[in-house]
N, C-alpha and C positions, 0 to 999 in steps of 0.2 A: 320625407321619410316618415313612415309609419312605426311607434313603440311600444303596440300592443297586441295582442293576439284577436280584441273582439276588435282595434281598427281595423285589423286584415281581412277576419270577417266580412266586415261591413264595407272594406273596399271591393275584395270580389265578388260581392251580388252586385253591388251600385253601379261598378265600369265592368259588366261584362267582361270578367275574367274567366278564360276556358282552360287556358293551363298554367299550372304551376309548377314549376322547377324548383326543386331540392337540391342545392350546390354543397359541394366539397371538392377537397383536393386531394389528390394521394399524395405519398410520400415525397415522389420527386415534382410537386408542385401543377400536373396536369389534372387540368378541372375535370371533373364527373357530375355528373346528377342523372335524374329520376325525375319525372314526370309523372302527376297525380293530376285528377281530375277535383272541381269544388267539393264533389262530394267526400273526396276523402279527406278534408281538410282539416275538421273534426280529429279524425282520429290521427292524424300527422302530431298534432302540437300533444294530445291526450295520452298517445301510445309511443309514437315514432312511426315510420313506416322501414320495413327491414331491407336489405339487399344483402348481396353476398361476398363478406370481404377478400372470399381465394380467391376472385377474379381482380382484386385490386394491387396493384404495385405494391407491394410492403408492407402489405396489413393482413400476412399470415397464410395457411394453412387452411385444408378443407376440416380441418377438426375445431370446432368453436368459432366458424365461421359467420353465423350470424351477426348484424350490428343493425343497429337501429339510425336513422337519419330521425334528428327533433331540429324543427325548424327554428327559426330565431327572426323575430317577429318583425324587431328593429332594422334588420338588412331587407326589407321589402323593396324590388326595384321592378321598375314594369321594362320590358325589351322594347327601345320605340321601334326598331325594326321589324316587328310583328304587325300581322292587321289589328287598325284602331279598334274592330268589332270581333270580340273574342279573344280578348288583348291574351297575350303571356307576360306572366309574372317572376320572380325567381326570390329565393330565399337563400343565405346560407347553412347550413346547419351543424351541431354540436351532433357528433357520433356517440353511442351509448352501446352498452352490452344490455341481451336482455334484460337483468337487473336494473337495468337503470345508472350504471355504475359508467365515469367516464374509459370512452378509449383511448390509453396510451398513445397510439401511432397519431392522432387527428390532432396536426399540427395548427390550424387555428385553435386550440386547447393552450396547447405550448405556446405560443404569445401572449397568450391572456395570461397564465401564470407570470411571463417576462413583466407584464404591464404592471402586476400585484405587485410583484419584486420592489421594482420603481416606485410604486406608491407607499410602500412600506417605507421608503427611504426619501418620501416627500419628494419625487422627482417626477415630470412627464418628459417622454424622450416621441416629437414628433419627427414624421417624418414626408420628404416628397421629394420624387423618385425621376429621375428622365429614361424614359423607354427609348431605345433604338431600335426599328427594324427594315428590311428590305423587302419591297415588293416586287415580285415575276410574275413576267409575262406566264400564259398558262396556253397549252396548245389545243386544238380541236375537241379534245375528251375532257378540259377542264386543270389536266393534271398542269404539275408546276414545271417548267422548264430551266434554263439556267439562263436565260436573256432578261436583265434588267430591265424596267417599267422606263427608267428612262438614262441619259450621260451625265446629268445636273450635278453639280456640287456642292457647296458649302453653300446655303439659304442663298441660293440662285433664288429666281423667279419663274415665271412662266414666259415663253414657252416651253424654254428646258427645262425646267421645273415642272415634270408631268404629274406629278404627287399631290397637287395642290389641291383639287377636288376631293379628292381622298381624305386626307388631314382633314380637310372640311368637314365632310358628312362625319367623319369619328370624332372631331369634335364636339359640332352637334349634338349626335348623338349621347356622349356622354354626359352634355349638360341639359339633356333631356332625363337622364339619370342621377341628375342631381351630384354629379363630380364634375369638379371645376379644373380643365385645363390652362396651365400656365400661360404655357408658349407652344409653336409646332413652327417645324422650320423640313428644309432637304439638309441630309447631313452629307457628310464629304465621299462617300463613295457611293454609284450608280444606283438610283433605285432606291438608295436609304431612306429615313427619315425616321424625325424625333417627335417626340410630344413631352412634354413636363407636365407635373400636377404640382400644384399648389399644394402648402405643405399641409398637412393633416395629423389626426391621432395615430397612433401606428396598428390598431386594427381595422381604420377606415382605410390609411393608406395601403395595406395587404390586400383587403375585399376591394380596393379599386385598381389594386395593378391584376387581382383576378379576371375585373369586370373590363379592364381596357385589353389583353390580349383575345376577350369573345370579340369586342368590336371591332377592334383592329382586321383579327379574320373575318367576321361578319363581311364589313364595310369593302374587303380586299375582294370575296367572293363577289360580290353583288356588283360588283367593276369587271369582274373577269380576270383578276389577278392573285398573287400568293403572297399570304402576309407570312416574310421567314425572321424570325425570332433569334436561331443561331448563333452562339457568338461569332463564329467565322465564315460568312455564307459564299465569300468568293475571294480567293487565294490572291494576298498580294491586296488586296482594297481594308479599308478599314472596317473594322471588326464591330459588334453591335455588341452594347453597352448597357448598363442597367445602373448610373449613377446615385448611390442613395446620399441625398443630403438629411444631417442630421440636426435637430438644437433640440437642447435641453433646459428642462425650467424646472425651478424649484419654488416650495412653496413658501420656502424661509430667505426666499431671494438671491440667494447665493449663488456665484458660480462655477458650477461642477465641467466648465465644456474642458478644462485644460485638463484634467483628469479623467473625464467620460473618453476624451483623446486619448490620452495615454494609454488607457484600457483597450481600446481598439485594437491599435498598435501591437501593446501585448500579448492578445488572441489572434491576431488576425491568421495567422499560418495556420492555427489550429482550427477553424472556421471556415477558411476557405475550399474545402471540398464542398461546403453547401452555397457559399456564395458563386464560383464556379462550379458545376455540378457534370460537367459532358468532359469527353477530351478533347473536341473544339474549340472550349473555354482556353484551354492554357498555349491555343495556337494566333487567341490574340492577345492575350497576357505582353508585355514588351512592345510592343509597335504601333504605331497611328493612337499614339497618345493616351493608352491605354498601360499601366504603369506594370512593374516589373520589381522595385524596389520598398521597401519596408519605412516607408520616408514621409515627412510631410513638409509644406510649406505655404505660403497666404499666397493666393493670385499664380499659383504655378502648376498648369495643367500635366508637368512630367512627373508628378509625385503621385504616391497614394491615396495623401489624404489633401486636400486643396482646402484652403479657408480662401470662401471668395469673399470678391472686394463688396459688401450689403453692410448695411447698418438697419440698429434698432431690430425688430422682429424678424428680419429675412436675414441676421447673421447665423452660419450654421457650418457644421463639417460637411465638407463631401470627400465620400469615399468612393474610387474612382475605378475597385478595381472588378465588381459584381458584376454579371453579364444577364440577360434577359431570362434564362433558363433554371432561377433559381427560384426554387420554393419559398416565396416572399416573405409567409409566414414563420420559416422556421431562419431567412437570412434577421427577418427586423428581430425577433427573439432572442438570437444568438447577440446580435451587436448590442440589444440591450443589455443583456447579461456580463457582455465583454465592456460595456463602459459605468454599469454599476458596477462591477470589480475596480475597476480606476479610481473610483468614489470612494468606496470603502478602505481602498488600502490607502486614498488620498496620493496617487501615484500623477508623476511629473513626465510631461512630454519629451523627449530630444528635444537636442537642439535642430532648429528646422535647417534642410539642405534648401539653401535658394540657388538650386545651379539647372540649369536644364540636362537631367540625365539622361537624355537619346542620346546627349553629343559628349557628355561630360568623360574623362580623361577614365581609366582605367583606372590609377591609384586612387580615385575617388570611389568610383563602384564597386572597385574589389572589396573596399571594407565595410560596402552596404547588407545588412541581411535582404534576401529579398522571398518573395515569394515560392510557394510551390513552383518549378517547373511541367509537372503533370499531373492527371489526377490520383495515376494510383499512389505519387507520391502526396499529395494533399490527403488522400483516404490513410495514408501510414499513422498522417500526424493528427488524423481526427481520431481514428480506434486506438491513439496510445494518451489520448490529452482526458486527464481527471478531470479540466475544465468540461470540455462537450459534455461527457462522463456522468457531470454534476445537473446537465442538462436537459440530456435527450435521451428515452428509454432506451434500453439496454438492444432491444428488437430492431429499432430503427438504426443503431449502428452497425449491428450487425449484418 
């Protein structure tokens, strides 16, 4: 990683860099950028360079349309899937108004705010994330079909494990990028498959589940295949998942996780239009282990929130019920927010349900809260919650 403007300089004469990418994300979390040549590089970090935010998801109107892209010097990442001679390079960037003044909507902004939050209150809340996706077959013209890559299932092997090479080269690749993958495995339905990161700060871990769905599609393309994201990509199989594990540290040593818990918890309903964002999201909400109830428990994957079995540095919450389609930035934000409220009000978890609730009895689930069943019911409970409210610009709720 590079954390200066003249190392960047000095990287793109020295390795032959021909382009650079300008990144951000709209609203609902799909990457964008802009491509500049060395010579405008200069005036990228000095001015910005402008685009036009009508044509962006959620960031307005043809009146005051201008914004500016300023690059941010420290996200320097080279594409290794480019030629080594004339490398491409990518940046993220901080969105500005002509003035210079931040934009509201550019939800890498809103995390950083979350991050200040936490540091205010002597807290780091890191985070690492398990991706699920499925790969398709793709027919003669490239496009995506609906015939899985292969039948495999739960961290099968090869041969029926056709995914293996794949996982590979994305793996690679990203620790050509300088992010470190956990684990990668086949997940339980055709075609699936997972990858983990090791756990990180929570705007490295954002810009790397940014940087892992380019590779993912990259690595899928370059095979002949469809990398689908989805939460539900084939009716009746298991759903793809976005598991975010959490721990939290403080600087006076204390432990806040039974309270950063509790806060979760508290918000979670009001939050969940952004952690599920589609309404495919809430069609795998309840099944193939994917939770339904407002619940937690250690070692039990029917719950919301699982405390797995890790000691020392790898103990952490996972929340189990975010799917791959959500604005990473504005989910790790939100949950920080929802678990320094925990903190502050010094708030206590439930008692944990240890029962397995696929099977569990009906006078037990009746008296569970549980989640949104849809989205436009999760969108009810996000545009009436003072929480989000306290949040998220007034633009982007709307």
């Amino acid at each position: 990683m590079l954390y200066s403007a003249e190392e960047v300089f000095e990287y793109v004469e020295q390795e032959d860099v021909k382009f650079i990418r300008l990144a951000f994300c709209d609203v609902t979390g799909r990457q964008k950028n802009i491509s500049i040549m060395p010579e405008e590089l200069e005036r990228a970090f000095s001015c910005g360079i402008s685009f036009d935010a009508s044509a962006i998801a959620g960031f307005g109107g043809p009146v005051g349309s201008d914004l500016f892209l300023h690059p941010i010097p420290s996200t320097l990442n080279v594409l290794p899937w480019r030629p080594s001679r004339g490398k491409v390079v990518k940046m993220f960037c901080r969105i500005c108004h002509p003035d210079g003044s931040p934009f509201a909507m550019d939800s890498r902004a809103i995390l950083e705010n979350a991050i200040q939050e936490a540091a205010k209150l002597g807290c780091q809340v890191r985070f690492g994330s398990e991706f699920e996706f499925y790969l398709f077959k793709t027919d003669e013209n490239g496009n995506p079909t609906d015939q899985p890559f292969d039948n495999a299932g739960y961290m099968d092997v090869a041969p029926e494990d056709k995914g293996e090479n794949v996982r590979r080269e994305i793996c690679l690749n990203l620790q050509d990028m300088g992010i470190q993958p956990e684990s990668s495995h086949h997940e339980e339905g055709p075609g699936q498959n997972e990858i983990d990161f090791r756990y990180s700060d929570a705007m490295s871990a954002a810009d790397n589940a940014m940087h892992f769905k380019t590779v993912v599609k990259t690595a899928a393309l370059r095979n002949g295949l469809y990398a689908d994201f989805s939460p539900k990509p084939i009716y009746g199989e298991a759903g793809n998942g976005m598991h975010i594990n959490m721990s939290v540290k403080s600087q006076d040593g204390k432990d806040y996780s039974d309270a950063f818990l509790a806060g979760v918890l508290t918000h979670v309903r009001e939050i969940t239009a952004f952690l599920n964002p589609t309404e495919s999201s809430y069609r795998r909400l309840g099944e193939h282990k994917a939770p339904r109830y407002i619940t937690w428990s250690p070692e039990n994957r029917s719950q919301l929130i699982r405390i797995p079995a890790a000691k020392g540095e790898y103990q952490r919450i996972e929340l189990r019920s975010p799917d791959p389609m959500a604005n990473p930035y504005l989910a790790y934000a939100l949950l920080i927010h929802a678990g320094l409220d925990g903190i502050r009000r010094n708030l206590t978890p439930p008692a944990p349900v240890n029962e397995n609730l696929y099977t569990a009895d009906l006078s037990l689930t009746s008296q569970l809260e549980q989640l949104p069943a849809s989205l436009e019911e999760a969108k009810q409970l996000a545009r009436n919650s003072a929480f989000v409210a306290s949040i998220l610009p007034k633009q982007m709720l709307d």
